[in-house]
C-alpha positions as CSV (number, residue, x, y, z in Angstrom):
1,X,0.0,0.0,0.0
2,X,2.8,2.4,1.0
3,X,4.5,1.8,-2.5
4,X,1.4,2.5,-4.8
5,X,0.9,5.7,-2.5
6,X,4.2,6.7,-3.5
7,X,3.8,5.2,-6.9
8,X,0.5,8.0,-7.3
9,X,2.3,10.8,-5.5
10,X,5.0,10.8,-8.0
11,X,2.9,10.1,-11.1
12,X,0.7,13.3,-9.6
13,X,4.0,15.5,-9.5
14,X,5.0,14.2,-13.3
15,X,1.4,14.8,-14.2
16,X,1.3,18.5,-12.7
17,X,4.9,19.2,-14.1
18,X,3.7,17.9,-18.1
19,X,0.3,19.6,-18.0
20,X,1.0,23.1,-16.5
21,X,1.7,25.5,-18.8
22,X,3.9,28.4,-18.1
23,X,2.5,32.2,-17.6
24,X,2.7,33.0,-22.0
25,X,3.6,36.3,-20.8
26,X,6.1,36.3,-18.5
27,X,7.9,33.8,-20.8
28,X,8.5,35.7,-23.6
29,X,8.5,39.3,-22.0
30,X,11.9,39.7,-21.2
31,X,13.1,38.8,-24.8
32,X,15.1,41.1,-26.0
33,X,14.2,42.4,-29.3
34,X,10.3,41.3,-28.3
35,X,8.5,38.5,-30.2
36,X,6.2,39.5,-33.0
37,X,2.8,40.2,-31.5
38,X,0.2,38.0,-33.1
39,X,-3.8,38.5,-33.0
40,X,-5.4,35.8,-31.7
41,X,-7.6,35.8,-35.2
42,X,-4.2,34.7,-36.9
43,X,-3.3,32.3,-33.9
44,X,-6.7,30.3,-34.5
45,X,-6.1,30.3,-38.4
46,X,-3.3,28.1,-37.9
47,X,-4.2,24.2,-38.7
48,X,-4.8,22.8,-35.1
49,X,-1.3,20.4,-35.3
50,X,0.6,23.6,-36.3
51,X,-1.2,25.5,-33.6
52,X,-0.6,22.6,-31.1
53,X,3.2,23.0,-31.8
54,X,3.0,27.0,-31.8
55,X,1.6,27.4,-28.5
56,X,4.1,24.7,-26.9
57,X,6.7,26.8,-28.1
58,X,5.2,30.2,-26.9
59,X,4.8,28.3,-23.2
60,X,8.2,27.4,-23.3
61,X,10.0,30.3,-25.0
62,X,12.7,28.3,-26.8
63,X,12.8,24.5,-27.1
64,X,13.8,21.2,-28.8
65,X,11.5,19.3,-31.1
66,X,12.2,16.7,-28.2
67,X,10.8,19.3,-25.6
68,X,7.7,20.1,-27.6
69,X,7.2,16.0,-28.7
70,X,7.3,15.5,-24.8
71,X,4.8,17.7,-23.9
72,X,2.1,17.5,-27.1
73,X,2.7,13.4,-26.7
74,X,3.4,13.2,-30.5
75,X,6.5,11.9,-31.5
76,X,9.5,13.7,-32.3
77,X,9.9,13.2,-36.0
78,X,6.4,14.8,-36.6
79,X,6.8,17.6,-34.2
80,X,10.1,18.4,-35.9
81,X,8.2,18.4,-39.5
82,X,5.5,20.9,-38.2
83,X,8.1,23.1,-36.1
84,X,10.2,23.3,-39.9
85,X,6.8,24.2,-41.6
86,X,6.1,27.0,-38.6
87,X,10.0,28.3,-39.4
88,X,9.0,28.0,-43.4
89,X,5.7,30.4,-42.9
90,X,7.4,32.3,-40.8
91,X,5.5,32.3,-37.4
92,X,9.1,30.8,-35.6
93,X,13.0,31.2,-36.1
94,X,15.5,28.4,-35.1
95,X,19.0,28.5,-34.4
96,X,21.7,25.6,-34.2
97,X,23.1,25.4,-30.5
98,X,25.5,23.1,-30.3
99,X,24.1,19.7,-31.6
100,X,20.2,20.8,-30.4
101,X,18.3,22.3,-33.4
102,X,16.3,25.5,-30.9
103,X,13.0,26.9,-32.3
104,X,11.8,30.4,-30.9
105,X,9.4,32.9,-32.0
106,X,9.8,35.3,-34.5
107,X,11.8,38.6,-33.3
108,X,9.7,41.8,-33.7
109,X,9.4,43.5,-36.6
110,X,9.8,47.1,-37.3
111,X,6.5,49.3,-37.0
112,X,5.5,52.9,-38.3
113,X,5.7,55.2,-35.5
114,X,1.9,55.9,-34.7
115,X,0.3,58.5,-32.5
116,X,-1.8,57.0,-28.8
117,X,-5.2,58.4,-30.7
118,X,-4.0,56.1,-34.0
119,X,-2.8,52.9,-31.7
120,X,-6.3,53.0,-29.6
121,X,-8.3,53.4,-32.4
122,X,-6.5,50.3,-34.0
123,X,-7.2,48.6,-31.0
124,X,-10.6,49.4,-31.2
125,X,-11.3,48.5,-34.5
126,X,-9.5,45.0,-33.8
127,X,-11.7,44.2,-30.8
128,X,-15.2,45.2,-32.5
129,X,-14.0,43.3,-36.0
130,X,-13.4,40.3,-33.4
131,X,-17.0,40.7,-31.7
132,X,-18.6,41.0,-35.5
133,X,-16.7,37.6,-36.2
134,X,-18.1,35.8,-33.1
135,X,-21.2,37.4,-32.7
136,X,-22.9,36.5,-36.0
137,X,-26.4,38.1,-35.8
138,X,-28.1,40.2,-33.4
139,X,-30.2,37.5,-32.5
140,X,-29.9,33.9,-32.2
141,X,-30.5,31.4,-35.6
142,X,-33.2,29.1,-34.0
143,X,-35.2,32.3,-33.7
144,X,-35.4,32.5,-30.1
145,X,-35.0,35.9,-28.2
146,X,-31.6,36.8,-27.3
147,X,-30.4,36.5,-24.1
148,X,-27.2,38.0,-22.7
149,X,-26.1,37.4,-19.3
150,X,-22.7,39.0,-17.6
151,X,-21.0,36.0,-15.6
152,X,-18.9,36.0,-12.8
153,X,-17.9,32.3,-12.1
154,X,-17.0,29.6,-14.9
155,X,-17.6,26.0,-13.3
156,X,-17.3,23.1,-15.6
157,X,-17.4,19.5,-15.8
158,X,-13.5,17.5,-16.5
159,X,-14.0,14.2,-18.3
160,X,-15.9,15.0,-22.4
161,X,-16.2,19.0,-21.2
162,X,-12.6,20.5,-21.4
163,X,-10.5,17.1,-22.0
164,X,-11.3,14.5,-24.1
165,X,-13.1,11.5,-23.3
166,X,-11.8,8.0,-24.8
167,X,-8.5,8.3,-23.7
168,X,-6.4,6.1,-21.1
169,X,-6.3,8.1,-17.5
170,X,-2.7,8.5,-17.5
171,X,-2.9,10.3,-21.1
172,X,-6.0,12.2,-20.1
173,X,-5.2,16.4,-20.4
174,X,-7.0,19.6,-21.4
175,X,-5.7,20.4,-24.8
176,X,-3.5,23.0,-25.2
177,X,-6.2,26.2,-27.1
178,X,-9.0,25.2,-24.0
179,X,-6.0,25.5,-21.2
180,X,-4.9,28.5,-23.0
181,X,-8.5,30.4,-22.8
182,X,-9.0,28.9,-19.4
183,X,-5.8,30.5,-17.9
184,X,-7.0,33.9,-19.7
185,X,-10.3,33.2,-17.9
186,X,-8.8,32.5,-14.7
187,X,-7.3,36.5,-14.1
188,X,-11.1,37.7,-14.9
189,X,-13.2,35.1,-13.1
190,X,-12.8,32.3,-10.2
191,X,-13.1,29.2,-12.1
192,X,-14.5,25.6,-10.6
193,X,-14.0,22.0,-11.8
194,X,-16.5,19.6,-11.1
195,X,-15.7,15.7,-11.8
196,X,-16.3,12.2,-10.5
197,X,-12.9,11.4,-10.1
198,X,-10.5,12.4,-7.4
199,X,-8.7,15.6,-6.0
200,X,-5.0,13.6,-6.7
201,X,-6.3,13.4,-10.5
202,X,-7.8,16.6,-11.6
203,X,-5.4,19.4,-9.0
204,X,-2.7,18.9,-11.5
205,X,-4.6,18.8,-14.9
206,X,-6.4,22.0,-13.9
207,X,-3.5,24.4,-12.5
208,X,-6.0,27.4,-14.0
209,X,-8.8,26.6,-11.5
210,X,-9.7,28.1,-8.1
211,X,-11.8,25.4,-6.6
212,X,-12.1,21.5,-7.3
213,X,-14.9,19.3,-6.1
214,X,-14.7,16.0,-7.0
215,X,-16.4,12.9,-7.3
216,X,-19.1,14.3,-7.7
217,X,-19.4,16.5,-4.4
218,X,-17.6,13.8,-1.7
219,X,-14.8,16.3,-1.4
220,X,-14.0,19.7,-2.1
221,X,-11.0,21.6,-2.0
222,X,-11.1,25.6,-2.3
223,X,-7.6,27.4,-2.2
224,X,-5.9,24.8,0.4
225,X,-9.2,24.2,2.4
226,X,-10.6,20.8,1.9
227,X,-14.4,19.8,2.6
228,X,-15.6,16.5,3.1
229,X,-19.4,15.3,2.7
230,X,-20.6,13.9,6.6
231,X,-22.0,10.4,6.9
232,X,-19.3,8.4,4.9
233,X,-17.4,6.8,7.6
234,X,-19.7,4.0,8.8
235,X,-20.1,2.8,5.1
236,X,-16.4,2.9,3.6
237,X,-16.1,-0.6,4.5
238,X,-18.5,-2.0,2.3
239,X,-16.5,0.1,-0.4
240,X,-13.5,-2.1,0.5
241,X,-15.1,-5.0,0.6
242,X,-16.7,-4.5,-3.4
243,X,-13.6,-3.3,-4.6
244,X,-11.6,-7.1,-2.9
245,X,-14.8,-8.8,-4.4
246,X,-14.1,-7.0,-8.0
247,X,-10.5,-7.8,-8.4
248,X,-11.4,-11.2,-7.4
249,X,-14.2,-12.0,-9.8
250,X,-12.7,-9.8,-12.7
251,X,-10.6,-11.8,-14.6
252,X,-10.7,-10.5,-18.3
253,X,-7.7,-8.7,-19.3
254,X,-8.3,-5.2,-20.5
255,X,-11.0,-4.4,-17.6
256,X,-9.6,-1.2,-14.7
257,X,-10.5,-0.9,-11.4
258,X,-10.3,2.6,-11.3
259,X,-10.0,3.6,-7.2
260,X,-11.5,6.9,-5.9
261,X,-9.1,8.7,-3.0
262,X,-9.8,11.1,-0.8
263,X,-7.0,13.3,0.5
264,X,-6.0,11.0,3.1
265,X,-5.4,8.7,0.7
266,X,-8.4,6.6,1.4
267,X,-10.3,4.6,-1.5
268,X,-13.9,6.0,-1.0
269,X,-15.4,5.2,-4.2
270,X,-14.5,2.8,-7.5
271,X,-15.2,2.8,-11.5
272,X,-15.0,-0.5,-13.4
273,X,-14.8,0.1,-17.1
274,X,-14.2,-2.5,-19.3
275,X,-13.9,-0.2,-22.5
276,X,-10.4,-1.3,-23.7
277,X,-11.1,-5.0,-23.0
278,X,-10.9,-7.5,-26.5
279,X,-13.7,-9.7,-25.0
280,X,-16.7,-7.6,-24.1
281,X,-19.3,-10.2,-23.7
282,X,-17.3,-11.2,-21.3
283,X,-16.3,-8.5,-19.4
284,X,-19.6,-7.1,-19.6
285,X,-20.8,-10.7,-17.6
286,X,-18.7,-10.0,-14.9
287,X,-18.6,-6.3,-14.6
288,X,-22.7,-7.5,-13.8
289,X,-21.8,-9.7,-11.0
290,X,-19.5,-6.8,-9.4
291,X,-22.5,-4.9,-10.2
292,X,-25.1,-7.4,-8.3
293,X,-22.9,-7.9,-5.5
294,X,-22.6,-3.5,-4.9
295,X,-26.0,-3.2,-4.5
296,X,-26.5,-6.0,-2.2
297,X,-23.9,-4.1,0.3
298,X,-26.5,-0.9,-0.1
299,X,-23.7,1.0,-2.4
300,X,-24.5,3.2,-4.9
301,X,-24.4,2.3,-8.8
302,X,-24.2,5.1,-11.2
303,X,-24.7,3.3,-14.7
304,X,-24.7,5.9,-17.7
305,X,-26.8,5.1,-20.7
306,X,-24.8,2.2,-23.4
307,X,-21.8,3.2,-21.8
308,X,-18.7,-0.1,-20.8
309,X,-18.4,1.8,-17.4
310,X,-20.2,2.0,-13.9
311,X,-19.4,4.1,-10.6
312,X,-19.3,2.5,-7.2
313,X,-20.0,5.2,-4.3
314,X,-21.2,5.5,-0.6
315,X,-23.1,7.8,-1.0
316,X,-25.3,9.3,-4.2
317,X,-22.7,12.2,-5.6
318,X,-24.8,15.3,-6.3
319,X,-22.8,17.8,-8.4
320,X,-26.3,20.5,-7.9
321,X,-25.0,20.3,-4.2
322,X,-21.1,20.5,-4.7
323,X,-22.1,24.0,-7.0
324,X,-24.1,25.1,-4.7
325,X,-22.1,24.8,-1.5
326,X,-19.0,25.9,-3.8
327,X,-20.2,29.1,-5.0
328,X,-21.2,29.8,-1.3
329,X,-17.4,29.6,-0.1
330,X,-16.7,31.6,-3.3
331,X,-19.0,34.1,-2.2
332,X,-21.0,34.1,-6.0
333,X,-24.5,34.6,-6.1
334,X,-25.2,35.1,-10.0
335,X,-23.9,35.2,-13.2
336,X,-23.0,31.2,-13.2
337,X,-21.8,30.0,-16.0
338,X,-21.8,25.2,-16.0
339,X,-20.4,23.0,-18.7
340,X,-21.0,19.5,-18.5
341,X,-21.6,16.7,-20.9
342,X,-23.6,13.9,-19.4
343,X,-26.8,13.3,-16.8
344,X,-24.5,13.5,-14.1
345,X,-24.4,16.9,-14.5
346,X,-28.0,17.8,-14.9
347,X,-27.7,18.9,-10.7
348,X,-25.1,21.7,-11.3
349,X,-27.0,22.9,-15.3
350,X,-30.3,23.9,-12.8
351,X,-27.9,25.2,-10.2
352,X,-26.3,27.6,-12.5
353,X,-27.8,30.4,-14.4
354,X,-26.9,29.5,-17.8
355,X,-26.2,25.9,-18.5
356,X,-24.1,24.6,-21.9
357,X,-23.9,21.0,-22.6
358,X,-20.9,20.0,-24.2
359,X,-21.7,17.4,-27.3
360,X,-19.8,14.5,-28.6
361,X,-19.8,10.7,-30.0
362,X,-21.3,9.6,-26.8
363,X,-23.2,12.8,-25.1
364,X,-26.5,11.4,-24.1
365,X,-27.8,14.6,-25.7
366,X,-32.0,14.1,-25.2
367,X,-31.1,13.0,-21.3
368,X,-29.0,17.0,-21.2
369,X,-31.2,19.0,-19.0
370,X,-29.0,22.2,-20.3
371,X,-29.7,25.4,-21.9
372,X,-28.0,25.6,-24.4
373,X,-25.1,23.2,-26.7
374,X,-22.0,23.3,-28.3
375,X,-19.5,20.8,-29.9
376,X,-16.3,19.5,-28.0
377,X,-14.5,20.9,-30.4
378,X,-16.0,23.9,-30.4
379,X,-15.6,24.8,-26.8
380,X,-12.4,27.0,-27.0
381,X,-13.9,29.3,-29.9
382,X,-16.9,29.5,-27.2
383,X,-14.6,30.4,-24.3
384,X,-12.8,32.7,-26.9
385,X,-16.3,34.4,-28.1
386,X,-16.6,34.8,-23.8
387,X,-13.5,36.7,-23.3
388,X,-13.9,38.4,-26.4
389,X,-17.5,39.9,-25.5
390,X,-16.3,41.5,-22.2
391,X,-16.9,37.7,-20.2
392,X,-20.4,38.2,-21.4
393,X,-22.7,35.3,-22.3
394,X,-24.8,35.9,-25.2
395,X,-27.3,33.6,-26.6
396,X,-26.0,34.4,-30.6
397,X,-22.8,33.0,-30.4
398,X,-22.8,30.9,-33.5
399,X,-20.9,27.9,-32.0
400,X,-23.5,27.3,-29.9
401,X,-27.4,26.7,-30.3
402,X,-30.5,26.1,-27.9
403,X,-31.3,22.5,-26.8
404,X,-34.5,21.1,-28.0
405,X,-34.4,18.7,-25.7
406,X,-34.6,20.9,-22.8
407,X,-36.5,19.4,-19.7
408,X,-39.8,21.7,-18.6
């Protein structure tokens, strides 16, 4: 047991030390002449690979192919063919130092000397040519009235909201353009994560928010205060009992165990998800039994509609409950803004006062008791159109559209 805890407290540090991305600004600030300045319309022109590999490099100031391949996760060939094609369009310079081939961004170029009047007026111009871009119409496409709302929290779900879904937990990261309109957020706003798995998992992923609470409301930590939800102790045993009678019974190769800590390090909850496994019949039949044998010790099953995954808790998680208490310690009454992607998050979507679910290949979309939807890959044009409108919400954005579906 002491190994695997110092097993997860190391993989945690490597985790927070591959996913945190440097302050863009202070990075490149002291650079001496200054980097050319780009717009953020010409950043998100770029093809997402090149734009991947661009805003490594910006994060890191100057690096190796190897450095940026370690942190995208692509191999080092291909980052060093899209780094060459960045140098060939000009957006970065490379120099030889040594035997290391170092890519940077371009150095400033000259500019006409303008007046304060001529530089603010540019500046305007910019901004309002951005708003036209984003905004579309002055009203939404469905038809629907418009409704504008000025926010002053961001909470969100993890797992198919800001990070992708299908991936293995160790690989699992918000991609590079969310993180990068998150941490913009984050200066503005106080920004919450809300997920079923545990504090040691999403802390280091999420370096940008203020407040975690995580699975599903059993803990919450705000700043360096930690909450706990009462009533849990007299029932963890039965947790460790299913989890013994899970790797017992679960023989197929392929199916996890995925354990729940708190941050004591105590396994208060389980998932057993047999996605990966090359014999899901199989799998499937014994995931059931483990299933059978839960409820019999008066556990909690969370089972998500033709999903290879379950949740074992304690207790029933209730995210509406983890927002609520949440925004109380961060002292925000209105102006909520909740992204979440599944049923579990139906709770926190009536809790808040606007509510976006976040669509794709396996969003339950008619069980998505949200206001409004956009597409995964979508969401950082949505954050973008956020920042861009003065942290605004407005019911025209054209990434987004109203849900049909929407429980009355």
């Amino acid at each position: 047991m002491g190994k695997r805890s110092m097993f997860d407290r190391i993989l945690r540090e490597m985790q927070e030390i591959r996913f945190r991305l440097d302050d863009i600004e202070n990075s490149i600030s002291s650079w001496n002449p200054p980097p050319l300045e780009i717009s953020e319309s010409e950043l998100f022109s770029l093809p997402d690979h090149l734009r991947k590999a661009y805003l490594t490099v910006v994060s890191k100031g100057e690096c190796t192919a190897t450095e940026v391949s370690d942190l995208t996760g692509r191999c080092r060939a291909i980052e060093s063919n899209y780094l060459n094609q960045l140098v060939r369009a000009g957006w970065l310079a490379k120099r030889r130092n040594s035997k290391a081939v170092l890519f940077r961004l371009v150095s400033g170029k000259p500019m006409k000397e303008k007046t304060l009047v001529d530089m603010e007026e540019c500046k305007r111009k910019s901004v309002k040519s951005d708003k036209e871009s984003l905004m579309g119409q002055n009203s939404p496409a469905d038809g629907s009235a418009l409704r504008t709302v000025n926010l002053k929290c961001l909470s969100s779900d993890y797992d198919g909201t800001i990070s992708p879904l299908d991936v293995p937990r160790s690989e699992s990261h918000v991609p590079l353009e969310t993180g990068v309109m998150l941490r913009q957020i984050s200066r503005f706003w106080p920004i919450s994560i809300f997920t079923m798995k545990d504090l040691g998992f999403v802390i280091p992923r999420t370096p940008f928010a203020h407040a975690w609470s995580a699975m599903g409301g059993l803990e919450t930590q705000i700043g360096k205060r930690v909450l706990k939800r009462e009533c849990l102790e007299s029932i963890l045993p039965n947790i460790s009992h299913a989890i013994d009678y899970a790797r017992s019974h679960i023989t197929v190769a392929g199916v996890e165990i995925e354990e729940k800590q708190d941050s004591e390090g105590r396994t208060i909850a389980f998932c057993v998800d047999w996605r990966r496994t090359k014999d899901p019949e199989a799998a499937k039949c014994q995931a059931e039994d483990v299933a059978n044998y839960c409820e019999a010790l008066k556990l909690r099953l969370l089972r998500y509609e033709n999903s290879p995954f379950y949740d074992v808790y304690p207790v029933a998680p209730d995210k509406g409950r983890a927002l609520r208490e949440t925004l109380e310690e961060l002292s925000v009454k209105s102006g909520v803004l909740y992204l979440g992607d599944s049923e579990m998050d139906n709770p926190a979507f009536r809790a808040s006062s606007i509510s976006v679910g976040v669509l794709h290949g396996e969003t339950p979309l008619r069980l998505l008791d949200c206001d409004y939807l956009v597409k995964f890959e979508d969401v950082p044009r949505f954050l973008k159109a956020l920042l861009v409108n003065d942290l605004t919400f407005r019911s025209d954005f054209p990434m987004i559209r109203t849900n049909p579906n929407r429980e009355r």
